[in-house]
TORVO-189537 format. One record per residue (C-alpha): residue number from 1; x, y, z; residue in one letter. Coordinates in pm, 1 decimal. Example, Ala and Ser with C-alpha at 12.3 -4.5 7.8 and 13.67 -1.06 7.14 Angstrom:
BEGIN
REC pos        X        Y        Z code
REC   1   1230.0   -450.0    780.0    A
REC   2   1367.0   -106.0    714.0    S
***
This chain:
BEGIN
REC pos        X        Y        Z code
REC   1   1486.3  -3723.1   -607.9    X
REC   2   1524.4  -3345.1   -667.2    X
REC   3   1189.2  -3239.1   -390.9    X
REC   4   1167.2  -3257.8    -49.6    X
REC   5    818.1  -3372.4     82.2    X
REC   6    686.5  -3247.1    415.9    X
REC   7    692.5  -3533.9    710.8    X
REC   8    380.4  -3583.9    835.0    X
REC   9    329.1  -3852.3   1101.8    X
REC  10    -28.8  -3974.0   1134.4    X
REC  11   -199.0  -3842.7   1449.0    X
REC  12   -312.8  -4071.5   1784.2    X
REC  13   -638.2  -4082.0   1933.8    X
REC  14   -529.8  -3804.3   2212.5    X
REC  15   -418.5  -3554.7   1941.1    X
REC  16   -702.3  -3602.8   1761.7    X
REC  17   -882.1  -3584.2   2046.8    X
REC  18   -727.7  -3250.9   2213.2    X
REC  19   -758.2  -3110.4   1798.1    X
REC  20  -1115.8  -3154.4   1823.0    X
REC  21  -1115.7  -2986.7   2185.1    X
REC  22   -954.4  -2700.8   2065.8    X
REC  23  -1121.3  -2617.8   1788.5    X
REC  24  -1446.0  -2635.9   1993.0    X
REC  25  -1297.2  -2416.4   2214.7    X
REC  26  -1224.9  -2183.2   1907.4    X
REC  27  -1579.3  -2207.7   1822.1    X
REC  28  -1753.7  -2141.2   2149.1    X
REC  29  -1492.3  -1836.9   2151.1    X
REC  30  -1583.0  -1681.2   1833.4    X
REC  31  -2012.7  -1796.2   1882.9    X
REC  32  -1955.7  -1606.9   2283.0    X
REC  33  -1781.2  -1270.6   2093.7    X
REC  34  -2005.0  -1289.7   1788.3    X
REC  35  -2307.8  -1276.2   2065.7    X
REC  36  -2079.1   -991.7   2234.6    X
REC  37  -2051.5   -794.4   1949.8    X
REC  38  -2456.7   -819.3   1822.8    X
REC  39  -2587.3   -737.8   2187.1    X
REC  40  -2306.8   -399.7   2153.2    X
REC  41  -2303.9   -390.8   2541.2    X
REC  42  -2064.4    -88.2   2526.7    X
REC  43  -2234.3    101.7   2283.0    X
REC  44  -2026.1    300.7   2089.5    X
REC  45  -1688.6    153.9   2234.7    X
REC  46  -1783.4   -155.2   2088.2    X
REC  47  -1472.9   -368.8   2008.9    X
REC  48  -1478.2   -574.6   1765.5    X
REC  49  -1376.5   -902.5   1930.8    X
REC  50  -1342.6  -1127.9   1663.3    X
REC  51  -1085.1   -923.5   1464.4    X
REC  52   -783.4   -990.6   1741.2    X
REC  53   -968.8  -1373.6   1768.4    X
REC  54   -887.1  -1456.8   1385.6    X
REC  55   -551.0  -1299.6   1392.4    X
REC  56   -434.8  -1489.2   1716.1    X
REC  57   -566.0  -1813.8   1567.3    X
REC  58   -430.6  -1751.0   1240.1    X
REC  59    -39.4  -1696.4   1394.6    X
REC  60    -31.5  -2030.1   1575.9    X
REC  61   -215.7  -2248.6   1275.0    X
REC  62   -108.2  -2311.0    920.3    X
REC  63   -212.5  -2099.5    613.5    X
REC  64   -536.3  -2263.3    504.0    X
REC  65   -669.2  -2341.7    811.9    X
REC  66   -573.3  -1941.1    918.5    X
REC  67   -814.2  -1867.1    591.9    X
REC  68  -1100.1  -2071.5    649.8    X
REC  69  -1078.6  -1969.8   1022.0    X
REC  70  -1052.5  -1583.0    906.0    X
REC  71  -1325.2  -1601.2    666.0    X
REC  72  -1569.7  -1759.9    930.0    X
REC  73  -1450.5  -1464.8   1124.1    X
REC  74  -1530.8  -1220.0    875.8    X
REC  75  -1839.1  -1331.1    766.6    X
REC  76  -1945.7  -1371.9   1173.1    X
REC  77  -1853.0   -975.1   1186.7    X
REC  78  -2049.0   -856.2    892.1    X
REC  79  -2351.3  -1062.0   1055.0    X
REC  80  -2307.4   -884.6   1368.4    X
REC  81  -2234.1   -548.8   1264.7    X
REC  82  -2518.0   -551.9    975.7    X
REC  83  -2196.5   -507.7    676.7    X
REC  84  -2273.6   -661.0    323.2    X
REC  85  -2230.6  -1043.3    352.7    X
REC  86  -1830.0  -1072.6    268.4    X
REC  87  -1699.1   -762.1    345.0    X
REC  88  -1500.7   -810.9    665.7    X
REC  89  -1429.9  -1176.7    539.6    X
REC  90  -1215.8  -1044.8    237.6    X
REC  91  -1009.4   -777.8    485.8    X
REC  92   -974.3  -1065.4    747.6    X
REC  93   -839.4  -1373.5    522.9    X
REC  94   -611.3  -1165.0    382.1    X
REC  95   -481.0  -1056.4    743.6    X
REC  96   -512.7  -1439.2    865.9    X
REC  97   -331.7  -1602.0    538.3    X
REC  98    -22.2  -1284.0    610.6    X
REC  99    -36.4  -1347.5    956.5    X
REC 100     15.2  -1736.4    911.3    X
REC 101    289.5  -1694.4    660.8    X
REC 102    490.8  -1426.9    862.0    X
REC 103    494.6  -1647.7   1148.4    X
REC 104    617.0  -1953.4    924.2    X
REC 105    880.2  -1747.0    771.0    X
REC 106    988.0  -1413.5    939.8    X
REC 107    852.5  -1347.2   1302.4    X
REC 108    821.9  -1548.6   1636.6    X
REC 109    516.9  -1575.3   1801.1    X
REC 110    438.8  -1355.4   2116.5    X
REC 111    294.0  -1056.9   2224.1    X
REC 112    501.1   -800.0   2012.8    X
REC 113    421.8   -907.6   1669.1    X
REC 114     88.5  -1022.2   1782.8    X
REC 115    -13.4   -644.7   1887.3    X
REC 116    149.2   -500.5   1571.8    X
REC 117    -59.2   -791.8   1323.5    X
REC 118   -381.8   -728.6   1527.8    X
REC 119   -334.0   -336.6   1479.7    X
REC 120   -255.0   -359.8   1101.1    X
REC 121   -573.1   -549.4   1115.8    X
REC 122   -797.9   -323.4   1329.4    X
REC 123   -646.7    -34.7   1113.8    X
REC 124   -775.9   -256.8    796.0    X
REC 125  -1132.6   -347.6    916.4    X
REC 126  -1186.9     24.4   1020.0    X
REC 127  -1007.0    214.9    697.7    X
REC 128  -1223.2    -14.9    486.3    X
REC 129  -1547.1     51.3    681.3    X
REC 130  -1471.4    481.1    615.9    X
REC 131  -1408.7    376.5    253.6    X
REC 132  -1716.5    175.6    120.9    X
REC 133  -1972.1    290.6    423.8    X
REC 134  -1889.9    654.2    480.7    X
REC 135  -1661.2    807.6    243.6    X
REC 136  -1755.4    608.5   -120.6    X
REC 137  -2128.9    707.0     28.8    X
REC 138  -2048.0   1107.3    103.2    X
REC 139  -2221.0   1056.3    439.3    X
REC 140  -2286.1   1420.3    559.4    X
REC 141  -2073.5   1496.9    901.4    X
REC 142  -1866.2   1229.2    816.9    X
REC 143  -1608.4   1356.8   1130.6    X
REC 144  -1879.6   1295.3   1362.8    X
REC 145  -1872.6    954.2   1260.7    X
REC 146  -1551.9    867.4   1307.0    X
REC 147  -1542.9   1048.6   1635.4    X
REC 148  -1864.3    925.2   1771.6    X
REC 149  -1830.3    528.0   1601.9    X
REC 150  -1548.3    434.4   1374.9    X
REC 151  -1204.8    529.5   1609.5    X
REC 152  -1366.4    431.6   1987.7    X
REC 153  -1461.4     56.3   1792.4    X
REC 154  -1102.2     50.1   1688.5    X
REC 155   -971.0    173.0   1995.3    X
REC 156  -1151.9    -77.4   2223.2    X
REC 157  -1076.1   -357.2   1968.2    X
REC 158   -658.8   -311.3   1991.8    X
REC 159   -708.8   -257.6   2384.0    X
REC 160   -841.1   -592.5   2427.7    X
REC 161   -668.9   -791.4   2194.9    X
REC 162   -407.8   -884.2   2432.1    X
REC 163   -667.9  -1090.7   2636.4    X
REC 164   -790.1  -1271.1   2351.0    X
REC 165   -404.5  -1363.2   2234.2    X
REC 166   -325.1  -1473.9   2584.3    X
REC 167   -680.3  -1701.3   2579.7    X
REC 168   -559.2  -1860.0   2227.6    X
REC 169   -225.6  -1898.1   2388.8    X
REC 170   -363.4  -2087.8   2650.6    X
REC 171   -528.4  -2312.5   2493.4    X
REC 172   -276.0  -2401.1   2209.8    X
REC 173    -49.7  -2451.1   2481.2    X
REC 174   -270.6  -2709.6   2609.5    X
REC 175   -411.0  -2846.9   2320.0    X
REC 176   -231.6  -2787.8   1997.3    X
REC 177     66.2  -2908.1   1864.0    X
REC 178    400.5  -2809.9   1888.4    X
REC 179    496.9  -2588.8   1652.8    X
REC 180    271.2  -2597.9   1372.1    X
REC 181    437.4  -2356.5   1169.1    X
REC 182    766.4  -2560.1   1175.8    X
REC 183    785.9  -2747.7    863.2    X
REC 184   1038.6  -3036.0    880.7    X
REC 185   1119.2  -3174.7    529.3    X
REC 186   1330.3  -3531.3    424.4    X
REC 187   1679.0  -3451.1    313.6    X
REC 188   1698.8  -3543.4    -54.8    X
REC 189   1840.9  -3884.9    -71.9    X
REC 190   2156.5  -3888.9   -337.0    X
REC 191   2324.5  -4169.1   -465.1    X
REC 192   2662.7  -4224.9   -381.9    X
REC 193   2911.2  -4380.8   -598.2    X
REC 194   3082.6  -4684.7   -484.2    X
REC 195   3416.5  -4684.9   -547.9    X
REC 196   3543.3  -5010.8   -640.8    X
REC 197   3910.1  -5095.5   -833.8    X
***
C-alpha cells in the first residue's frame, strides 16, 4: 500500500469526558465575551474579545474544528457589534483555518506566534471594518472615526489577547489532548522478498 492513513485510537470515557468539559468551557468563554462585547463596558476602547478567543482555540485544535469554532466566533461578533450577519465570520475562519495549519506545519505554539496570529487578525477584522463600513461608504470625517472607534477597539483587542491565550492554555493543558496538531501516520508496509536457493 502506497498511502499512509492517520492512527486514530478510539477515545475512553475520561477523554471524552474532559472533551466535552472543555469545549463547555470554550462556550461559556465565548457566551461571557460575546455578553462583554454587547454591554461595550469600555466604550470606545472596546476590545473585541472574541477575535484573540478564536485564534487561541484555533492554534491548539485541528483545521475543521478551528473553522467551525472561528465561524461561531465571527458570526457571535457581527451579533454583538451590529455588522451584516457573516462579515467577521468570513475574516475569522480564514484566520482560524491559517492559524491551525501554521501550527501543524511551520510554528510552535506559545506566546510569540500567538501575539503575531492574533495581530494579523485584529489588523484583519479592523482593515475590513474601514473598507466595507467607512471607506466603500465615503463616511464624512472618516479620521475621526478611526481615531475616536476603529484603532482604540484594535488597540484594546491585541492588549488583552495575551490573557485570553494564557486562559485557552490553561485549560487545554488540563483538558485537551496532547498534541493535537501532531499527526502520526503507519509506515507503509512493503513486501520483502524472501530469498530462498
Amino acid at each position: 500500500m502506497k498511502y499512509r492513513l492517520p492512527l486514530r485510537d478510539p477515545l475512553s470515557r475520561t477523554e471524552k469526558r474532559n472533551r466535552a468539559v472543555k469545549w463547555g468551557i470554550f462556550i461559556l468563554m465565548m457566551l461571557l465575551f460575546y455578553t462583554l462585547m454587547r454591554v461595550g463596558i469600555f466604550n470606545r476602547w472596546q476590545p473585541y474579545f472574541i477575535i484573540p478567543l478564536t485564534a487561541a482555540v484555533a492554534m491548539f485544535e485541528s483545521e475543521i474544528t478551528a473553522c467551525i469554532f472561528s465561524m461561531f466566533g465571527g458570526f457571535m461578533t457581527d451579533i454583538a457589534c451590529g455588522y451584516l450577519f457573516g462579515f467577521s465570520a468570513v475574516w475569522l475562519m480564514t484566520v482560524g483555518v491559517l492559524a491551525s495549519l501554521l501550527v501543524r506545519n511551520l510554528i510552535r505554539v506559545n506566546i510569540v506566534n500567538f501575539m503575531l496570529i492574533s495581530f494579523a487578525a485584529v489588523v484583519a477584522e479592523f482593515s475590513m471594518d474601514y473598507l466595507f463600513n467607512v471607506f466603500i461608504w465615503n463616511v464624512k470625517h472618516s479620521d475621526v472615526v478611526i481615531m475616536m472607534t476603529i484603532l482604540p477597539s484594535a488597540i484594546s483587542t491585541v492588549v488583552v489577547s495575551p490573557a485570553v491565550y494564557y486562559l485557552v492554555r490553561m485549560v487545554e493543558r488540563r483538558l485537551g489532548e496532547e498534541n493535537v496538531n501532531v499527526v502520526n501516520y503507519t509506515e507503509p508496509v512493503t513486501e520483502e522478498k524472501s530469498e530462498e536457493e
